[in-house]
N, C-alpha and C positions, 0 to 999 in steps of 0.2 A: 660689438656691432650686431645689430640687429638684424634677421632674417629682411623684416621690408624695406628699412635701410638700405642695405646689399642689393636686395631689389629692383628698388628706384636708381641707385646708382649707375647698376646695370643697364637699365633701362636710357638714362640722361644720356649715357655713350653709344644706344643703338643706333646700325646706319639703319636701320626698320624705320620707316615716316609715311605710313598708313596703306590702305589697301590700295591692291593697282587695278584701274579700271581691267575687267578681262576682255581680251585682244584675240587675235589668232598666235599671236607671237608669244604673249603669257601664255596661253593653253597648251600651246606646245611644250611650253619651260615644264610648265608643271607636269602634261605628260610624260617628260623626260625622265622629271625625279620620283616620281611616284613609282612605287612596286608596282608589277602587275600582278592584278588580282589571281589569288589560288582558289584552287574549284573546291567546295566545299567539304569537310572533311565529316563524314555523319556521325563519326563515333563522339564528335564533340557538342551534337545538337542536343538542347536539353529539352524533352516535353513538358510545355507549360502545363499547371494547373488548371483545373475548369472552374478553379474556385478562387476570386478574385478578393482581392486585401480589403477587410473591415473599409467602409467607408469611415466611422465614427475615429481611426485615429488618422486620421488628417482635415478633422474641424478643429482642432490645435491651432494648426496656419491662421494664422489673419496677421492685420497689419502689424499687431506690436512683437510678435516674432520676428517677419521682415526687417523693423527697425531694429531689434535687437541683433539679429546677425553682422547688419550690416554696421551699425557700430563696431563691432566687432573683428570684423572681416580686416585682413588682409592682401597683398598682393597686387603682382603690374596688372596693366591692360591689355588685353588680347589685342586681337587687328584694328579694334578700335580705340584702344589706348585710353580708354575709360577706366581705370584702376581703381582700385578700395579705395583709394581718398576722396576721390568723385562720387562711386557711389556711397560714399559715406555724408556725403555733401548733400546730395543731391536727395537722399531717402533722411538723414536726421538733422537736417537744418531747418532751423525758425525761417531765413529767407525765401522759401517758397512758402509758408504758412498751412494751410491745408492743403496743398497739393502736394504735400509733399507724404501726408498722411493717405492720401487716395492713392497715391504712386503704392506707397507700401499694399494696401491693400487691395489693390488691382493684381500686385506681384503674387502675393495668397491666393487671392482667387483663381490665376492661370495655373498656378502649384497644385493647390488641391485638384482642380480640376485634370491635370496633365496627372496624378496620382490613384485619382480613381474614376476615370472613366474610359470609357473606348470611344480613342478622338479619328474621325475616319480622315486614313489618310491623303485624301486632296490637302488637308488642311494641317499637315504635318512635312508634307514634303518640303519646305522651306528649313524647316527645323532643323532634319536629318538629312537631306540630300547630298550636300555637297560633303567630300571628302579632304578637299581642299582651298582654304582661301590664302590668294596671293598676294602678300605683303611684299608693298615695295621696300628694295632694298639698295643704300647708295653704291655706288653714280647711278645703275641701271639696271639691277640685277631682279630677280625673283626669289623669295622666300616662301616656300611652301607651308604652311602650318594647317 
């Protein structure tokens, strides 16, 4: 039996069936489960470099890398239950035609870009903000991930 096999199997018997809109009544769950945060420990902070990574090796990225990973790829779907076999669909299928090539290489482009440049963060905080998103879970519970 195979690692994605076990995966999906896994997955066929979750009571998980997608994200729960957040509420006051979720936000509490989740505060509940959630550690509270520890006050920073300095001896673990690591000073960056002021000397930022070759641009030249992440012109590599482009589309047919994308495609080639995610051929590749395994694994379930996070909160959105989009898993490798979707995006395997969805980036190396003939049925979208070229869009399915522009998909790959829109993904390169965001990659390379999120690699080598400094993206100011109004336009990051979506990315990294949250620390938790609530997946519903049956009958009515909350699943923190």
């Amino acid at each position: 039996v195979s690692t994605q096999s076990t995966g999906k199997y896994i997955d066929s018997g979750s009571s998980i069936n997608g994200v729960h809109t957040v509420d006051n009544k979720v936000l509490e769950t989740l505060k509940q489960k959630h550690p509270v945060a520890q006050p920073l420990a300095e001896d673990f902070v690591v000073e960056s470099s002021e000397e930022p990574a070759e641009p030249v090796i992440f012109e590599q990225i482009d589309s047919e890398v994308i495609y080639q990973l995610a051929k590749n790829m395994a694994g379930s779907g996070g909160p959105s239950k989009v898993g490798a076999d979707m995006w395997r669909h969805i980036l190396c299928s003939k049925t979208y035609g070229k869009k399915s090539v522009q998909l790959c290489q829109s993904i390169a482009d965001i990659t390379k870009r999120l690699c080598r440049e400094d993206i100011p963060s109004p336009f990051l905080q979506h990315l990294i903000a949250c620390r938790l998103i609530p997946l519903k879970k049956d009958p009515s519970g909350v699943r923190p991930i």
